[in-house]
C-alpha positions in Angstrom: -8.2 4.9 8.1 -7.3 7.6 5.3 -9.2 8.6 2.9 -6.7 7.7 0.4 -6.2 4.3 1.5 -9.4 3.5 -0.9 -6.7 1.8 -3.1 -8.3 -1.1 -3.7 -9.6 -2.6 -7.4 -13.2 -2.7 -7.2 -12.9 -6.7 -7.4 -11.4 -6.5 -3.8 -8.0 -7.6 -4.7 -4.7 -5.9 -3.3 -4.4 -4.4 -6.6 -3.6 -0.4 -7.2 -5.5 1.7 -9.0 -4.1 4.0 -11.4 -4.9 7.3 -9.7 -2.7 5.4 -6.4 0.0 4.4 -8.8 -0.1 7.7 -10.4 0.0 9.4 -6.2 3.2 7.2 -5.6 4.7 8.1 -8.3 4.5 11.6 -7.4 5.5 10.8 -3.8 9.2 9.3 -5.2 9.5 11.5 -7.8 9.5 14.3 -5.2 11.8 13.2 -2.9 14.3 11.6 -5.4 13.8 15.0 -7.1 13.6 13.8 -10.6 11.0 14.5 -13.0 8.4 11.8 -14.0 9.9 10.6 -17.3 13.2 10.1 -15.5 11.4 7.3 -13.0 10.4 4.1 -15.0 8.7 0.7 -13.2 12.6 -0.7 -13.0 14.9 2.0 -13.0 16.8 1.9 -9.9 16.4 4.4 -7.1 20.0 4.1 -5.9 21.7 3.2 -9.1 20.1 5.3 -11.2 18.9 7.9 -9.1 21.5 8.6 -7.0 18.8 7.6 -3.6 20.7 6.8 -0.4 19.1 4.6 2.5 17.8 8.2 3.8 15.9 8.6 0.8 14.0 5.3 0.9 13.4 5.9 4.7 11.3 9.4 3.6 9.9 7.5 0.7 8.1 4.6 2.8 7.4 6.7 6.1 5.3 9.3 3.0 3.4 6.1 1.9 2.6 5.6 5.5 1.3 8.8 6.0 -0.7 9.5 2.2 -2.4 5.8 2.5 -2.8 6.0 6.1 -0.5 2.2 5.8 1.7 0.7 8.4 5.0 -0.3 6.0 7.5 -3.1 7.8 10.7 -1.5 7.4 12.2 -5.3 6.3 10.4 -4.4 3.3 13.1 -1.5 2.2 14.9 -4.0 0.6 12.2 -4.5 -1.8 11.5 -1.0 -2.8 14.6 -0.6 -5.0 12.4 0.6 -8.2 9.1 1.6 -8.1 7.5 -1.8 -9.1 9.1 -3.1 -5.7 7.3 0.1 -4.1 4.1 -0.9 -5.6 4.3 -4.5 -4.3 5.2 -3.2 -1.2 2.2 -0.8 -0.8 -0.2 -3.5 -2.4 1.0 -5.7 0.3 0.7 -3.2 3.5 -3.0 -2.2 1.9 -4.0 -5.9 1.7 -3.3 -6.2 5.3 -4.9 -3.1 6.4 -8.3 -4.6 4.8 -7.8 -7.8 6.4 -7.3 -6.2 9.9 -10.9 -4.2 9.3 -13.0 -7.5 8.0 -13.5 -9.5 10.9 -13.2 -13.6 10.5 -15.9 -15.2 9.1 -17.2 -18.5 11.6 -17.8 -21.7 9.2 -20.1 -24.2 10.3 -23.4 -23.8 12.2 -22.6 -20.6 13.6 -22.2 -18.6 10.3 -25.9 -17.7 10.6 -25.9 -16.5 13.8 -22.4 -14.3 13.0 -23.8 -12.9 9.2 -27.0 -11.8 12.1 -25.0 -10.2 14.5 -22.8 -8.3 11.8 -26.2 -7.1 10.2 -28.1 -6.2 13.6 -25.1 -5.0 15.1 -24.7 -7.4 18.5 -22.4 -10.3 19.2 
């Protein structure tokens, strides 16, 4: 996992924080090829950017690469502005931690799983 993908709030949630919000903003701004001011949380990439379907394409597959995230490509659709981009990324990060954390047993055997996580063994 990247280094970068540390994106997570310290309370655990899928939330940003505002040095990753401040990183994605970079990454569109770059390959819109606008200047920060120009890009606002709604302002449309294609309407009011000028962005084609290519553009998007590089935006998510730089996400990818920067948070070390696996993006579903269905989700396009919803990175229109950069709020959609941020839900999107929140989204991919939130499943990337819950791929690492393996399921927790309920029952009689959560003792014998919190042990093995701690020593090591199954």
């Amino acid at each position: 996992m990247n280094a970068d993908m540390n994106m997570m709030a310290p309370s655990g949630d899928n939330r940003l924080t505002t040095e990753n919000r401040a990183q994605i903003k970079e990454i569109v701004c770059d390959i819109l090829e606008i200047e920060p001011d120009e890009l606002t949380l709604t302002s449309l990439f294609k309407e009011d950017h000028d962005a084609d379907s290519l553009r998007a394409i590089e935006i998510l597959a730089a996400l990818e690469k920067k948070f070390g995230l696996v993006i579903n490509q269905a989700d396009l659709e919803l990175m229109v502005n950069l709020d959609g981009v941020y839900a999107v990324v929140e989204e991919a990060a939130g499943k990337a931690v819950s791929l690492c954390v393996p399921p927790r047993p309920t029952g009689s055997s959560s003792r014998a799983w919190a042990r093995s996580q701690v020593s090591g063994s199954a």
